[in-house]
C-alpha positions as CSV (number, residue, x, y, z in Angstrom):
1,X,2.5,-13.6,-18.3
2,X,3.6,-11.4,-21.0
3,X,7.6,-11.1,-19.1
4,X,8.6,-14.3,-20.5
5,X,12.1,-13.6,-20.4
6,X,14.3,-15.8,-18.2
7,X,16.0,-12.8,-17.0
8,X,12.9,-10.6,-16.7
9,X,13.1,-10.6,-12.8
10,X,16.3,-9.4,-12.3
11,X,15.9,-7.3,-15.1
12,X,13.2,-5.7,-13.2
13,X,14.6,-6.1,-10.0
14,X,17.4,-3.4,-11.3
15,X,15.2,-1.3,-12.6
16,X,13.2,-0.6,-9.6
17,X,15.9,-0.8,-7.3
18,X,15.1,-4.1,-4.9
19,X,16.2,-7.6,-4.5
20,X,15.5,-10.0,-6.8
21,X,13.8,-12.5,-3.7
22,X,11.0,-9.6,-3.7
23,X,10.5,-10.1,-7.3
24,X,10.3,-13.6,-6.6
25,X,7.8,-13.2,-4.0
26,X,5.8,-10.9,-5.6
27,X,5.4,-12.8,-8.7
28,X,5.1,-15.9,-7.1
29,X,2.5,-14.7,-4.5
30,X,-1.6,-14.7,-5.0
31,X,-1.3,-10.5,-5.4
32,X,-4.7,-9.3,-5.3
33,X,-5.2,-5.4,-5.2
34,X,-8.8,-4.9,-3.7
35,X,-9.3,-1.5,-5.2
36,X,-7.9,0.2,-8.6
37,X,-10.0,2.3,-10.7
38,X,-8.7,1.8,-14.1
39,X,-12.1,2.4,-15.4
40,X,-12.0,5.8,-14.6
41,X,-9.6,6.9,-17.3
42,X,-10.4,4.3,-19.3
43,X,-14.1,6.1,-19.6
44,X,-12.9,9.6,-19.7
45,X,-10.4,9.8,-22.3
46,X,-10.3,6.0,-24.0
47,X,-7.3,5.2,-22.1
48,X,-7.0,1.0,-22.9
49,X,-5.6,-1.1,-19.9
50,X,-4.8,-4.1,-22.3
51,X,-1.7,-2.0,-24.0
52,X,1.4,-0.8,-21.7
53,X,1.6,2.8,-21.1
54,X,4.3,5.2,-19.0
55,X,2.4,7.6,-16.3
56,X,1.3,10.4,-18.5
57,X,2.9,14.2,-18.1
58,X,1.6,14.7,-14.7
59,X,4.1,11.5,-14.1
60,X,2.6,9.6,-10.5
61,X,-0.2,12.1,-9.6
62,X,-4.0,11.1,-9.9
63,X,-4.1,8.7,-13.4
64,X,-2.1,6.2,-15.5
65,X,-0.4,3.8,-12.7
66,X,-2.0,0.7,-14.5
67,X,-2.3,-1.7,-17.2
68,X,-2.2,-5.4,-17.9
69,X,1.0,-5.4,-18.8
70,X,2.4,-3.5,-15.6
71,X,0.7,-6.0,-13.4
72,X,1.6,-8.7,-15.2
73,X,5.2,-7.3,-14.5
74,X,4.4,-7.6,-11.1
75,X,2.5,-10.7,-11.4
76,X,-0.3,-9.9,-10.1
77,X,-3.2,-12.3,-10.1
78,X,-6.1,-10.6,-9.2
79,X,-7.9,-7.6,-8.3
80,X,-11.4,-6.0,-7.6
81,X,-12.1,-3.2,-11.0
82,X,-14.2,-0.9,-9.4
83,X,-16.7,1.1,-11.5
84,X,-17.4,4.4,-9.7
85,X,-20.5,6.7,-9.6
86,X,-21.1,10.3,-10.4
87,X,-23.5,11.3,-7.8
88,X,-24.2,14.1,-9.6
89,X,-26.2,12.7,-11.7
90,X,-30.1,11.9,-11.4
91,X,-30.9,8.2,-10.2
92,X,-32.1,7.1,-13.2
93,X,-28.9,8.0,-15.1
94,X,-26.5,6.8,-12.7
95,X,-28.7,3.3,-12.6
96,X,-28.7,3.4,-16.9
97,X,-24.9,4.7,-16.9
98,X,-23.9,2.0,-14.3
99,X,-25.2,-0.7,-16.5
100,X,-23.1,0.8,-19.5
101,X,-20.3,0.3,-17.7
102,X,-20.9,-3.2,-16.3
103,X,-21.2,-4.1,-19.8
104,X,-17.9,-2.3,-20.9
105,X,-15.6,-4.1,-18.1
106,X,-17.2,-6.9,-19.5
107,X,-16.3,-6.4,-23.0
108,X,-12.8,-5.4,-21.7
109,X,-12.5,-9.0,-19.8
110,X,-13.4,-10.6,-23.3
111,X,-11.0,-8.5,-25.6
112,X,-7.9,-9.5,-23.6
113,X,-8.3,-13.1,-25.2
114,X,-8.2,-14.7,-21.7
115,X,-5.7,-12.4,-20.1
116,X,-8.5,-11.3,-17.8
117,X,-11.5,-13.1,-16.3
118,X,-14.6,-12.0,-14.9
119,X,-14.6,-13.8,-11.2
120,X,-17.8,-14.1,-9.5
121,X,-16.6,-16.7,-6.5
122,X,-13.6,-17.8,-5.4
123,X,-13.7,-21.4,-7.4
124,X,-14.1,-18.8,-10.0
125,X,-10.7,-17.4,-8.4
126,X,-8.8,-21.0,-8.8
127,X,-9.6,-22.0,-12.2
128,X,-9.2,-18.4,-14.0
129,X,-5.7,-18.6,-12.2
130,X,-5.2,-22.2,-13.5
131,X,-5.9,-21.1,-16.8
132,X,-3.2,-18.5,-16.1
133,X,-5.9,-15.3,-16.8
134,X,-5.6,-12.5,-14.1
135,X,-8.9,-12.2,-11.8
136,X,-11.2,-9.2,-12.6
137,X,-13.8,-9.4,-9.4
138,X,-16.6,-6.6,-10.6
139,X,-16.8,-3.6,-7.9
140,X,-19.1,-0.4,-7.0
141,X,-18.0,2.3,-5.6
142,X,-21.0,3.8,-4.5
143,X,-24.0,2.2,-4.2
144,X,-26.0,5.7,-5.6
145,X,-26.0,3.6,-8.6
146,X,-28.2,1.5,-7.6
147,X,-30.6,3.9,-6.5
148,X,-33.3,3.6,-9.3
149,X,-32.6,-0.4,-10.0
150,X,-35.6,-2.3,-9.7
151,X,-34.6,-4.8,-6.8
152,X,-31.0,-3.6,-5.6
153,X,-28.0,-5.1,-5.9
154,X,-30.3,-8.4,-7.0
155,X,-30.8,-6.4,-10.2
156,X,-27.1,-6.8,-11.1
157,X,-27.1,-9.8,-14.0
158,X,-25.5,-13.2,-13.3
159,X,-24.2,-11.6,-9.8
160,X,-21.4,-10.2,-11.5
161,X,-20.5,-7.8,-8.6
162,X,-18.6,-9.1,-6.2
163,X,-18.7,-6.0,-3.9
164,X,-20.1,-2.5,-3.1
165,X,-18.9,0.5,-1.5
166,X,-22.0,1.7,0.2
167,X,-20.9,5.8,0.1
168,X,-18.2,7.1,-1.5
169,X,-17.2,11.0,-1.0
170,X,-20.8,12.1,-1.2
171,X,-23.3,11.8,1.1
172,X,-26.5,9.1,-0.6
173,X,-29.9,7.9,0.4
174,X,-28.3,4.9,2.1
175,X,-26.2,6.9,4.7
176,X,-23.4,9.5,5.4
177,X,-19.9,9.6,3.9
178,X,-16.5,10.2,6.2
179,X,-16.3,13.1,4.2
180,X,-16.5,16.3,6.2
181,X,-20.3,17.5,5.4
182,X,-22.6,19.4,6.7
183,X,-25.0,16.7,7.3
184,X,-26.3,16.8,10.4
185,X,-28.1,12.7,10.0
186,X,-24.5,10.5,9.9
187,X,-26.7,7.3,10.4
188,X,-27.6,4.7,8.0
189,X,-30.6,5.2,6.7
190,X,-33.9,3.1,6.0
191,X,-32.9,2.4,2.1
192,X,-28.9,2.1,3.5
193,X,-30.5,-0.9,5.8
194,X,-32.7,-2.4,2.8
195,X,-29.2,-2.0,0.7
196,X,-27.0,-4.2,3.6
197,X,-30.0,-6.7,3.6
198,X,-29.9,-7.2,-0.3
199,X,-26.0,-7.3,-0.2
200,X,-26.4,-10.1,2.6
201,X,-28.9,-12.1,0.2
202,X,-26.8,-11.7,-2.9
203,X,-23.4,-12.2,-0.9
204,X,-22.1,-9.3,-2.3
205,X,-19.2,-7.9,-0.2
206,X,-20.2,-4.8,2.1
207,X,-17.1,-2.2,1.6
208,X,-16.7,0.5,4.7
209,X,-14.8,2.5,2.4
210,X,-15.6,5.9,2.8
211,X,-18.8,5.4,5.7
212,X,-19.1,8.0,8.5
213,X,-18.2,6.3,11.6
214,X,-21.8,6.3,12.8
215,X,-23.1,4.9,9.4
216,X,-20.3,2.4,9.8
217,X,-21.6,1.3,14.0
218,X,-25.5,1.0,12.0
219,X,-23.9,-1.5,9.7
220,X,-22.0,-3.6,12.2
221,X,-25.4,-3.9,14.2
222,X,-27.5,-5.0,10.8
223,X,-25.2,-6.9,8.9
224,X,-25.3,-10.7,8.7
225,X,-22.8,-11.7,10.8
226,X,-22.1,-15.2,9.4
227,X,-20.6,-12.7,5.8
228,X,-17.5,-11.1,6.2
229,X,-17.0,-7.2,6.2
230,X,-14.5,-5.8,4.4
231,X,-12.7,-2.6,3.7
232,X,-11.0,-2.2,0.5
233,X,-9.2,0.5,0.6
234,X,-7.7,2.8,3.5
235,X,-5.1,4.0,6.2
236,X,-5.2,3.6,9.7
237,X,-6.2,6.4,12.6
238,X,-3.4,5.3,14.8
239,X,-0.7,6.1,11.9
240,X,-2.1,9.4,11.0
241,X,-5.7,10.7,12.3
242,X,-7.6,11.6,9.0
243,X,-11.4,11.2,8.4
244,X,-10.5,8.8,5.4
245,X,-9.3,6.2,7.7
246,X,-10.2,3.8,10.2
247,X,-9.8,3.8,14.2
248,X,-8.7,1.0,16.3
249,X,-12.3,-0.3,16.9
250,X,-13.4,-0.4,13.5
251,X,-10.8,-2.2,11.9
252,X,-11.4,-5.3,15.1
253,X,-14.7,-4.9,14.1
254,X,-14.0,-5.8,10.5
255,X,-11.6,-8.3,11.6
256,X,-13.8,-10.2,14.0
257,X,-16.6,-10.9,10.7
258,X,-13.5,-12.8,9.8
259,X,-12.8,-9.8,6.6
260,X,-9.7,-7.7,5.8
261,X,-8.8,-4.1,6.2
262,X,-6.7,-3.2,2.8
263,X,-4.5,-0.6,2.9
264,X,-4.3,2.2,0.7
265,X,-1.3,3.8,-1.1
266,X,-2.2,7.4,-1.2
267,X,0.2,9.3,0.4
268,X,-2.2,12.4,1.1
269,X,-4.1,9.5,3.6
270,X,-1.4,7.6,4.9
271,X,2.0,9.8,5.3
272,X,2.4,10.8,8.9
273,X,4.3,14.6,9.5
274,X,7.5,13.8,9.7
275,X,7.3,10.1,8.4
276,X,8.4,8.5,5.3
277,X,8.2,9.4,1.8
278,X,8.3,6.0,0.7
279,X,7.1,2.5,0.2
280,X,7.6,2.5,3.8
281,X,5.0,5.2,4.9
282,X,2.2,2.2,3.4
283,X,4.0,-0.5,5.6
284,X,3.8,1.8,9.1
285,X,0.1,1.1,8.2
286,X,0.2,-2.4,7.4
287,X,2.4,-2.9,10.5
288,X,-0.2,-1.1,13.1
289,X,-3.3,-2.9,11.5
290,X,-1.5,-6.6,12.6
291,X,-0.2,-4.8,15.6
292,X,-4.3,-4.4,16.3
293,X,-5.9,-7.3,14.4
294,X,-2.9,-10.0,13.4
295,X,-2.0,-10.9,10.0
296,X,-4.2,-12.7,9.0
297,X,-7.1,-9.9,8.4
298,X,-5.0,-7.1,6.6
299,X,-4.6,-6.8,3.1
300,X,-3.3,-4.0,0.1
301,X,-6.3,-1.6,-1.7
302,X,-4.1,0.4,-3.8
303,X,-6.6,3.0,-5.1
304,X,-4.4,3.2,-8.5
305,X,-6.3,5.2,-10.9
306,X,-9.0,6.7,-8.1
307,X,-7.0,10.3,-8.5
308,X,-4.4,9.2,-6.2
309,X,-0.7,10.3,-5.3
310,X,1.2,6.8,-4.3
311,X,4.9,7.6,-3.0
312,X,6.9,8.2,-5.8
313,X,8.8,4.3,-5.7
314,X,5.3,3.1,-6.0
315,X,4.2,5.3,-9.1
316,X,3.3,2.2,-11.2
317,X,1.5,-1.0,-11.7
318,X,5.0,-3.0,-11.8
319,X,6.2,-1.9,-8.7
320,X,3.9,-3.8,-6.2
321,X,7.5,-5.6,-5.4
322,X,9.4,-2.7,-4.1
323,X,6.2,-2.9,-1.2
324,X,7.6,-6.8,-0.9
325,X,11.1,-5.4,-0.6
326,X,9.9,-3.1,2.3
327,X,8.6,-6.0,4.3
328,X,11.6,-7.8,3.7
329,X,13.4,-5.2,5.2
330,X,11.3,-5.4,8.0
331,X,12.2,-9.1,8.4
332,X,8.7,-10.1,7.9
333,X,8.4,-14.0,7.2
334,X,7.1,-15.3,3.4
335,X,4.0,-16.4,4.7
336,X,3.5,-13.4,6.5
337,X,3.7,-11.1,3.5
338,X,2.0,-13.8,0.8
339,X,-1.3,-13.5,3.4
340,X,-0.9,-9.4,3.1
341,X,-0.6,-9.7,-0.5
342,X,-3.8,-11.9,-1.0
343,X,-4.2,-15.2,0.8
344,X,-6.1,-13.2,3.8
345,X,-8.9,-11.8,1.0
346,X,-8.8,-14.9,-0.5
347,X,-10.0,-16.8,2.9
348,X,-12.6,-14.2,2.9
349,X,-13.7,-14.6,-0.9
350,X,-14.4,-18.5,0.0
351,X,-16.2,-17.9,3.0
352,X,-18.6,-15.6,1.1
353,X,-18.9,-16.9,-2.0
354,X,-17.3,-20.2,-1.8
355,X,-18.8,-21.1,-5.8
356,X,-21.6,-20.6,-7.7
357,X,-24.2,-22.9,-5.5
358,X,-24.6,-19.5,-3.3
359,X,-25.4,-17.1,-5.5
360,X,-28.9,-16.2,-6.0
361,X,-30.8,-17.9,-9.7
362,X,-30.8,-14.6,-12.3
């Protein structure tokens, strides 16, 4: 932890306004965020997540809510670095761009000096934590880039990804995107099938991020159903009816694979007319989601960095405790909000990919 001052938490505690005990709990909790996308600025303009930064002039909006330090702040000890696709680019350059990246969140992981570890499986999980290094579990958001690989996601080296988002806000050649389109096909298609069966093989986490509900039904029917789904990042229906989010039925569906739903923080997604403008409008979410599936299958997907607007108390990477201060005020129980913050993915992470004697020989 880089806040090695004995008065750090309340230090922190005063400066974003909440109790001390949610410092606590925050920093004592397994806090895994299971989507940022740091590597999107970090590729665009240089922007380095090993050195602190203040959100740039544009203050909360779209860019600049993390860096190590911040989440040390917050103690955060894991989370899924997504690397995101243009789709706008031909196959082969997304496949040959894709592996440039791969290789730069790997030389990223090595120049923190064992700040940050590359996670492939959840022993992986327990002794990067013992060492005291924060989890990086290697992410696609959009599985376009994989479109021109040789053998899928088995082309990925040393299973380094842990997860892939099958669509993002395109439409690709392995089905439809919740993104209003004028698509008329909103199934999965015969490459989107091949895709889930590769996935399965490899044990790489299938994210409904982003999948048209109809996509989303094909999966269900295909996937292996000894693997837990997952959903990384988004709001729920029954808060606030928007394509981005899921309905009732899909997130039981999720929960009955035995994965987790994570809940996003962008406002534009998750504030309901007339609802909160804080940390609070993310917890009516959390809230509804065990109200339909229990604790123990809900999580937190932030979407820091994706070209987000989180509520204005949640503008950076330190403040993942004034969330733990909402829940408090909510009179949610310590092992209800630890499981939220990362012991439900983590029961998922072990059932998948328990340690490296699952993962397919390179």
């Amino acid at each position: 932890m880089t806040a090695a001052s004995t008065n750090f938490p309340l230090d922190l505690a005063r400066r974003l306004g909440c109790s001390t005990e949610a410092v606590a709990l925050c920093r004592s909790a397994e806090l895994i965020d299971l989507h940022i996308d740091t590597m999107i600025p970090a590729r665009i303009w240089n922007y380095d997540p090993l050195k602190r930064h203040r959100n740039w002039l544009l203050g909360r909006h779209f860019f600049t809510h993390l860096d190590l330090p911040r989440m040390q702040d917050s103690g955060m000890s894991g989370a899924m670095w997504s690397i995101t696709t243009n789709p706008f680019r031909s196959a082969k350059s997304r496949w040959r761009i894709f592996q440039s990246n791969l290789e730069a969140l790997n030389r990223l992981c090595l120049r923190s000096r064992g700040q940050l570890e590359r996670v492939r499986t959840h022993a992986e999980y327990e002794k990067a934590r013992e060492r005291g290094a924060q989890a990086c579990l290697f992410s696609i958001q959009g599985g376009n880039a994989l479109e021109a690989a040789p053998e899928g996601p088995l082309s990925i080296p040393d299973s380094s990804v842990t997860r892939i988002t099958l669509v993002h806000l395109t439409n690709a050649v392995y089905g439809a995107t919740s993104t209003p389109s004028l698509r008329r096909d909103k199934g999965l298609t015969p490459k989107g099938k091949s895709m889930i069966e590769a996935c399965n093989a490899a044990r790489i986490f299938v994210d409904l991020a982003h999948i048209h509900p109809t996509s989303f039904w094909d999966v269900i029917d295909i996937h292996d159903k000894s693997q837990p789904l997952i959903d990384t990042h988004t709001g729920c229906s029954g808060v606030r009816s928007h394509w981005r989010n899921l309905d009732d039925r899909q997130m039981k569906a999720i929960a009955n694979t035995g994965g987790v739903v994570g809940i996003i923080f962008a406002a534009n997604y998750v504030q309901r007319r007339g609802g909160p403008k804080t940390a609070e409008m993310i917890v009516e979410h959390i809230a509804h989601a065990i109200s339909i599936i229990g604790e123990d299958s809900v999580a937190i997907g932030s979407d820091f960095d994706g070209f987000i607007t989180p509520p204005a108390e949640l503008r950076s990477g330190d403040a993942y405790p004034i969330l733990v201060q909402r829940m408090l005020d909510r009179n949610w129980s310590e092992t209800r909000i630890r499981k939220i913050l990362g012991l439900n993915f983590l029961n998922a992470f072990r059932r998948i990919r328990p340690n490296a004697s699952v993962l397919p020989t390179p």
